[in-house]
C-alpha positions as CSV (number, residue, x, y, z in Angstrom):
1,X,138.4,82.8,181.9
2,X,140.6,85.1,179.7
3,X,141.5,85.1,176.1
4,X,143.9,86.8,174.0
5,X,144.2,86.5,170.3
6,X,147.1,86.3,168.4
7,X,149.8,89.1,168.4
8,X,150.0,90.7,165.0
9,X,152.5,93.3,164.1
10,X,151.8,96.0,161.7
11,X,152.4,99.8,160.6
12,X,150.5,102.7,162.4
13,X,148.5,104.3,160.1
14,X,147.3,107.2,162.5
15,X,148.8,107.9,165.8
16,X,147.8,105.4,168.7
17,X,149.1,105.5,172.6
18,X,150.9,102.5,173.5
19,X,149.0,100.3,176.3
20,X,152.1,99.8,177.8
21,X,154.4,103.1,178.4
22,X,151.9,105.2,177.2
23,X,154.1,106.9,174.5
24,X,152.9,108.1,171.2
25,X,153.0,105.1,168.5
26,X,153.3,107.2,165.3
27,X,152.2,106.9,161.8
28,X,154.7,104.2,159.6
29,X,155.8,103.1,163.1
30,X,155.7,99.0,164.1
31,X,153.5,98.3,167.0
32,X,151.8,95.0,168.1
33,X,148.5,94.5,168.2
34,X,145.9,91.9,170.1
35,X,142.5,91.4,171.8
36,X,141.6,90.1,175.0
37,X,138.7,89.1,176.6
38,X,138.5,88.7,180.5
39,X,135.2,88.1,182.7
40,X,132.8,89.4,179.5
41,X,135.2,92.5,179.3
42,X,137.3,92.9,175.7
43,X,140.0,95.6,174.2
44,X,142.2,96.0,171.8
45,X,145.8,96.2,172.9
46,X,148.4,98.2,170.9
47,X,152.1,98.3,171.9
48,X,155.3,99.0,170.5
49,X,157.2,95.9,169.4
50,X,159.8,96.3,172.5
51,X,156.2,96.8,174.9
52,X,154.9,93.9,173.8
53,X,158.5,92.1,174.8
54,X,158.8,93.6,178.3
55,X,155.3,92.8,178.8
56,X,155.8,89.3,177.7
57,X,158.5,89.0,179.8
58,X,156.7,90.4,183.0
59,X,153.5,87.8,182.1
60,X,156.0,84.8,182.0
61,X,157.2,85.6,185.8
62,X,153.0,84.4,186.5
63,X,151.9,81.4,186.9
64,X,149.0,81.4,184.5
65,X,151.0,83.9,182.2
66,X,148.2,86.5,182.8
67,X,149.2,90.3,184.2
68,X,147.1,92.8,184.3
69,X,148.9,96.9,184.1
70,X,148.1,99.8,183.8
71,X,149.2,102.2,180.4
72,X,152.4,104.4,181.9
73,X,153.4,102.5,184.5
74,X,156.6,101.4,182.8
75,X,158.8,102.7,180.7
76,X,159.3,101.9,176.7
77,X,160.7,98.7,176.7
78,X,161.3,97.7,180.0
79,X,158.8,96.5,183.1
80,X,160.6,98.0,185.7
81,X,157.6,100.3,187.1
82,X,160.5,103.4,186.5
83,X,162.8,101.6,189.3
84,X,165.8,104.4,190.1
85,X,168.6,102.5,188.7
86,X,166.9,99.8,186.2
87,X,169.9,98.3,183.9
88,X,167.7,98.2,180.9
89,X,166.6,101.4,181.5
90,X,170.3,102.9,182.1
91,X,171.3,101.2,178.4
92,X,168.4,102.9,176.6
93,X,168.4,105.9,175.1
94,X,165.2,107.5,177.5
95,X,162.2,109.1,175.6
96,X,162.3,112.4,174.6
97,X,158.5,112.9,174.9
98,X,158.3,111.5,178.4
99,X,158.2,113.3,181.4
100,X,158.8,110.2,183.9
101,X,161.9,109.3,181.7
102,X,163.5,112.5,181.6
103,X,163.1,112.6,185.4
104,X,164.9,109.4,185.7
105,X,167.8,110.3,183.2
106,X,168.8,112.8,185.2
107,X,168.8,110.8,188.6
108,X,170.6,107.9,187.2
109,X,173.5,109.3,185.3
């Protein structure tokens, strides 16, 4: 059985690595923060606002709501799994900091 607590959203007070795209969350940035507990296991879960969105979005498409990912396989903001060509990922402004996005900048445009 697995349990997640509320989502809270504060401001970084020390660096943290988002769960999701694996980018730096830096101090005075948002980021969204939760606990889970699966099968006896718990963590803490931090994620950038936009993350915790794609993520979200990417849980709804299951039928108990329920993914489990691992940190870098998707971009900031999106849950493509860095699919060449991703729409979202076209309209964003890629990371700076991030090798994968850089890569896929310069074999979409």
């Amino acid at each position: 059985m697995s349990y997640t607590t509320p989502a809270k959203q504060q401001a970084a007070r020390k660096p943290h690595m988002c769960d999701w795209c694996w980018t730096q969350i830096k101090p005075g940035e948002q980021y969204v923060r939760y606990r889970f507990y699966d099968d006896g296991e718990a963590g803490t879960v931090k994620e950038h606002p936009e993350c915790y969105d794609a993520m979200q979005e990417a849980a709804s498409n299951e039928p108990d709501n329920w993914i489990e990912f691992t940190p870098g396989d998707n971009p900031r903001g999106c849950n493509c799994g860095f699919e060449q060509g991703c729409e979202r990922c076209a309209e964003r402004q890629f990371e700076k900091d991030c090798d994968r996005c850089a890569e896929m900048a310069t074999t979409t445009n």
